[in-house]
C-alpha positions as a printed Julia matrix, in Angstrom:
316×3 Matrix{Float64}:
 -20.38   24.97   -1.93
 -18.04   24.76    1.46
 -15.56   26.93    2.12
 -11.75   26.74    1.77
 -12.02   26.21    5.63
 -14.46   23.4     5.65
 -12.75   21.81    2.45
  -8.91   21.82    4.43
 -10.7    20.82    7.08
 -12.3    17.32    5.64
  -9.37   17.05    3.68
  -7.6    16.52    6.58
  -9.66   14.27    8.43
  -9.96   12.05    5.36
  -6.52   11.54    4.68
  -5.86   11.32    8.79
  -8.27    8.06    8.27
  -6.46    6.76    5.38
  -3.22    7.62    7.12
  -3.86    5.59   10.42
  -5.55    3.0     7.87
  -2.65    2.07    6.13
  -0.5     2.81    8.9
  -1.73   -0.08   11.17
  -1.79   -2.61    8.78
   1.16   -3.88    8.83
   0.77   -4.22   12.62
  -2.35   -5.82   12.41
  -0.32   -8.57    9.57
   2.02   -8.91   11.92
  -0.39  -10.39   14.82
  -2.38  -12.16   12.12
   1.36  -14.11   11.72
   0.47  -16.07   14.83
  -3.37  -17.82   13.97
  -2.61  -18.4    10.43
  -0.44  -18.31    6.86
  -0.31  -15.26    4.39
  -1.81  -16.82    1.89
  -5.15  -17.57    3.32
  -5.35  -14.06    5.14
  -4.61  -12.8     1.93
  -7.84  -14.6     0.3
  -9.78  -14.08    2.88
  -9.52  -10.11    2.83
  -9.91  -10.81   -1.61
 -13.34  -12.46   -0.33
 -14.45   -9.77    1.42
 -13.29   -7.02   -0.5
 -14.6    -8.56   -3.8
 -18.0    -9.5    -1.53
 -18.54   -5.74   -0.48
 -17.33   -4.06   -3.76
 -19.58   -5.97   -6.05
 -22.5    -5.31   -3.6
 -21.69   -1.77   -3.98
 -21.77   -1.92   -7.66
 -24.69   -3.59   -8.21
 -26.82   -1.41   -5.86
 -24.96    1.69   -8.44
 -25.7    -0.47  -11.49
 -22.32   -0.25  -12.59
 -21.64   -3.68  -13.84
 -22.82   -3.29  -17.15
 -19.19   -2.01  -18.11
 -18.69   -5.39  -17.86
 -20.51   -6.11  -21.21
 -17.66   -4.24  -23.74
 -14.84   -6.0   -22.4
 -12.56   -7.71  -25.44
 -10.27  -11.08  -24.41
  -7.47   -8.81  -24.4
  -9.23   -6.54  -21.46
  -9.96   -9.63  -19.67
  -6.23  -10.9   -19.91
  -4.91   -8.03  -18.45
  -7.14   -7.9   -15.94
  -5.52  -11.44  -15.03
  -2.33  -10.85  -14.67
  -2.89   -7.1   -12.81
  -4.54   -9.36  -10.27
  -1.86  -11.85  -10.5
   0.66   -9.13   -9.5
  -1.56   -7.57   -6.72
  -1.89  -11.22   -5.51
   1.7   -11.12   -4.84
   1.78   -7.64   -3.68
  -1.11   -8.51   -0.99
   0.58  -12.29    0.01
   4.28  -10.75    0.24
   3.85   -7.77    1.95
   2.3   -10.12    4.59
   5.1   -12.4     4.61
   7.63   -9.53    4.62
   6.23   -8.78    8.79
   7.64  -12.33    9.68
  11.27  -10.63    9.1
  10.78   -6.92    9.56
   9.21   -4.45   12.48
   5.9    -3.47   10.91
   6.88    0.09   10.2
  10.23   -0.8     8.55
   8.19   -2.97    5.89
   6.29    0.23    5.59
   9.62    2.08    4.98
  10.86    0.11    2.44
   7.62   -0.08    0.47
   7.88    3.56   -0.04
  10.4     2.72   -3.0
   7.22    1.51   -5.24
   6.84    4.74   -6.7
  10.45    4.49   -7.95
   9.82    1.36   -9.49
   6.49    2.88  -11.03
   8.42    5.44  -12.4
  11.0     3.4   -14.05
   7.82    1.15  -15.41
   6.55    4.71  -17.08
   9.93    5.01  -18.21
  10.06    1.63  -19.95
   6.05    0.29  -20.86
   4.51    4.09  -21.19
   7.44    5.63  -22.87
   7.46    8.41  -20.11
  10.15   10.83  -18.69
  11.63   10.72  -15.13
  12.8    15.26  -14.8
  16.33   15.15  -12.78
  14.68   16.99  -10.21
  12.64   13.55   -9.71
  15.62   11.36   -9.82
  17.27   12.97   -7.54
  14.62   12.56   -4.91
  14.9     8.92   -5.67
  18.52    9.06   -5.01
  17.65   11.41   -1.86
  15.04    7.95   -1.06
  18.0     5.31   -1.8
  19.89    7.18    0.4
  17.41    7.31    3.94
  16.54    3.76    3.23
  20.69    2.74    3.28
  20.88    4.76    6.5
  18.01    3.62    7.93
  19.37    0.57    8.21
  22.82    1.26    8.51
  22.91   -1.32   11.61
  22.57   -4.0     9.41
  24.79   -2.66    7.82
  27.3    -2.43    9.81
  27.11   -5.27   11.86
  25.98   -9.23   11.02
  23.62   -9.88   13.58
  20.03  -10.08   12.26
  21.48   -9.45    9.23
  20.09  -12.52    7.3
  16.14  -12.25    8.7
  16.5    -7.97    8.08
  17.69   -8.77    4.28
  15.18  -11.69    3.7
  12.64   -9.25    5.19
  13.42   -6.22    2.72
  13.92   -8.46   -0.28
  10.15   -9.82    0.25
   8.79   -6.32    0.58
  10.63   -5.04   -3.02
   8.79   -7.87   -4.42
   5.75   -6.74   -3.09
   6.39   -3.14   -4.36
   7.63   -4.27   -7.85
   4.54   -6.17   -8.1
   2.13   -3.39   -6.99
   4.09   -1.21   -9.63
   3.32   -3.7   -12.57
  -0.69   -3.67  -11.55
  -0.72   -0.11  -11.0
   1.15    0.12  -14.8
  -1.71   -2.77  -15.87
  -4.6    -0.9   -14.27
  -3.56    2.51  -15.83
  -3.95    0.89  -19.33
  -7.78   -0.09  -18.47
  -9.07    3.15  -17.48
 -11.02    3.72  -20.97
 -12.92    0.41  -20.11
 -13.33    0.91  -16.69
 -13.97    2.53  -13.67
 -11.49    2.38  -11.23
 -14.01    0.26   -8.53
 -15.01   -2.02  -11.31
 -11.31   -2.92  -12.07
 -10.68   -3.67   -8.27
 -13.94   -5.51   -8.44
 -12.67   -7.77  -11.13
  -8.96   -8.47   -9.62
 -10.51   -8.95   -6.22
 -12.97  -11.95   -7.32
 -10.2   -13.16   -9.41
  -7.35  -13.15   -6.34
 -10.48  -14.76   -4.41
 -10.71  -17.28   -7.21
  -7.6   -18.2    -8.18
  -6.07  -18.26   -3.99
  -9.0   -20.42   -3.1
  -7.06  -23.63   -3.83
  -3.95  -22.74   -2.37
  -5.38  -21.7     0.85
  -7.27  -23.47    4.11
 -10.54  -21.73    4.75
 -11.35  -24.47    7.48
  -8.78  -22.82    9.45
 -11.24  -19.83    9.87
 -13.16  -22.31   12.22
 -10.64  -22.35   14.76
  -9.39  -18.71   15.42
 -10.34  -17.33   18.47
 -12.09  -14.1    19.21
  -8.7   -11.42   19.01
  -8.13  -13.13   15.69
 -11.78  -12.77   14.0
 -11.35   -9.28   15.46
  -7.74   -9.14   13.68
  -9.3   -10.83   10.29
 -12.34   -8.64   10.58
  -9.96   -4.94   10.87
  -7.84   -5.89    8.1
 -10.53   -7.06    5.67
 -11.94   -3.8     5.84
  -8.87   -1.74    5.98
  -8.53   -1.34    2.55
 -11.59   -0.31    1.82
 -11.56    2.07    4.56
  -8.23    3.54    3.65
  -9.17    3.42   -0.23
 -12.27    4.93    0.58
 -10.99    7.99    2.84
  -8.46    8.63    0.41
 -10.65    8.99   -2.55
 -12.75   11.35   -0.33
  -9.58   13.46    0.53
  -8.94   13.72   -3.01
 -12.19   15.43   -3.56
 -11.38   18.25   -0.99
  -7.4    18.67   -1.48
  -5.1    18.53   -4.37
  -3.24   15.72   -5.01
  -0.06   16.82   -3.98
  -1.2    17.91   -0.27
  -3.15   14.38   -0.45
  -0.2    12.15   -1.46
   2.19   14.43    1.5
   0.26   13.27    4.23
   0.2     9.78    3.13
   4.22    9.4     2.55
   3.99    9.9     6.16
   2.33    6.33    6.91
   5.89    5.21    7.55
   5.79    7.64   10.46
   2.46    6.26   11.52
   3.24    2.93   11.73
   6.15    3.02   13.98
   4.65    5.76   16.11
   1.49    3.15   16.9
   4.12    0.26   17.05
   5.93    2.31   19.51
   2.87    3.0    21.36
   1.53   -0.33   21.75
   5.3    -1.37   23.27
   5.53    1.16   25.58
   2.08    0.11   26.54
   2.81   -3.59   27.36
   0.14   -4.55   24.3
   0.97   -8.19   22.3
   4.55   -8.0    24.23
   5.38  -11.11   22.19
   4.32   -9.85   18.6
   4.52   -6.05   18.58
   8.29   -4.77   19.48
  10.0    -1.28   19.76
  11.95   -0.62   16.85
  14.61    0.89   19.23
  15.8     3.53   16.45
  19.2     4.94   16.59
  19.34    8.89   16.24
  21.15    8.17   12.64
  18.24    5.55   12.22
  15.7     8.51   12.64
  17.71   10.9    10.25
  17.29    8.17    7.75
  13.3     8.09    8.44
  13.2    11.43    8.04
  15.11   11.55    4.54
  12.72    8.86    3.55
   9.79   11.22    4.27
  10.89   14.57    2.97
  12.28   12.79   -0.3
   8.65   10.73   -0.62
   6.94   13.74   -0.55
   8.7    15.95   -2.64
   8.82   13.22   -5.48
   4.8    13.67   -5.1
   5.1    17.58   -5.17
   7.66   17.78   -8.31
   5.34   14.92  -10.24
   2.41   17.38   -9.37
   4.52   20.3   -10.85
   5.68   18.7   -13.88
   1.68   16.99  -14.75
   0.76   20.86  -14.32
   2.93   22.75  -16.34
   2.32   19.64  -19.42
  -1.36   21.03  -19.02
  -0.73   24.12  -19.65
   1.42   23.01  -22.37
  -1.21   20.88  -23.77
  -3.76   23.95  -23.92
């Protein structure tokens, strides 16, 4: 058994990983913008995800699950992936418009959106104390962005930018919804497995594989990092799960906002991909916003906690 020491202490370094994981993504979509289209980066990391997963699986002989799947289980399992499809392929076209961490930012309103889908498909009940950390959310995101605002320059690319990256939280919200109703078929890996060689599937004839022939060395590097992000970042988290709660788990990781514009920053002041990778050159009001966004991310993840906990006891 390890200590409360040792158990804070790989907590931490677990969700660091899946912190700086999900952090740099977006700036590692946003140089992938310049060798080759969303939708085939998007397959590509499918492929390998769904290539690496089922390997995993079958070495745990976990498939079998497989075997007491209805139609109906198998339906829904098409149109989560459908969804995530668009989640994955969006979010990648959303770092055309926006600075990698303020598509970051703006995804953090998928929980909001998952709420009001518990609200309307699970029959669920958003506390006040929880919508008024949504409203505390609307409200950093608005001044976050009040320069847009405020002024008209930019303001077309900005908006196109943030409409692209609702769509890619709405449509994570619907799969996570989807996925939620499949957890007394399946494990969580073997659902990922399933969505992932359908997305592979089903993107296949929409995208150009033969472009993959021509990238040079930075981009197989950038293809290679992003491919296994998400299993890196799925994977640390899960293991920070097992040493934390979930409420200190989900607080460090409303902070990937944070992380991606502090690496973004980093790499600008640093003179790294000049042309791709730009400072986000925040107002002070800008960074009051940023920090609204934060607090009121976390504390939706601390009263959710709260309210799950006191139903328990409840329940018993």
């Amino acid at each position: 058994m390890l200590n409360d020491k040792r158990k804070f202490l790989y907590g931490f370094i677990f969700g660091f990983i899946a912190l700086i994981a999900w952090g740099s993504l977006p700036i590692a979509l946003k140089l992938s913008t310049g060798f080759t289209d969303p939708i085939t980066f998007t397959w590509l990391r499918f492929l390998v995800a769904f290539l690496v997963v089922f390997c995993w699986q079958l070495l745990q002989g976990k498939l079998s699950e497989f075997r007491q799947l209805a139609l109906k289980e198998w339906l829904v399992l098409a149109i989560a992936g459908s969804f995530l499809i668009i989640n994955y392929t969006f979010f990648a076209w959303s770092v055309n418009y926006l600075h990698p961490g303020t598509a970051q930012l703006t995804f953090q309103l998928a929980p909001f959106f998952l709420a009001i889908g518990g609200v309307v498909f699970l029959k669920e009940r958003i506390h006040l104390i929880q919508w008024l950390c949504f409203l505390s959310l609307a409200a950093g995101i608005l001044i976050f962005f009040h320069p847009t605002l405020t002024t008209t320059a930019g303001t077309y690319t900005t908006w196109l930018g943030i409409a692209i990256v609702q769509i890619s939280a709405i449509a994570w919200s619907i799969y996570a919804l989807l996925q939620k109703s499949l957890f007394s078929k399946l494990s969580p890996t073997n659902i990922l497995l399933a969505i992932y060689g359908f997305a592979a599937i089903t993107m296949l004839p929409f995208s150009s594989p033969a472009d993959t022939l021509s990238w040079d060395t930075l981009s197989i590097y950038v293809a290679i990092f992003c491919c296994f992000n998400t299993l890196v970042a799925y994977g640390a988290f899960a293991k920070a799960m097992g040493y934390w709660q979930t409420v200190q788990v989900s607080a460090i990781i409303a902070l990937t906002p944070i992380a991606s514009f502090s690496l973004a920053e980093l790499f600008s002041s640093l003179g790294i991909w000049p042309d791709v990778i730009e400072s986000a050159n925040m107002t002070m009001l800008s960074l009051v916003g940023l920090i609204i966004v934060i607090i009121s991310a976390v504390s939706v993840q601390c009263v959710t906690a709260m309210l799950q906990k006191r139903q328990l006891k409840k329940n018993e």
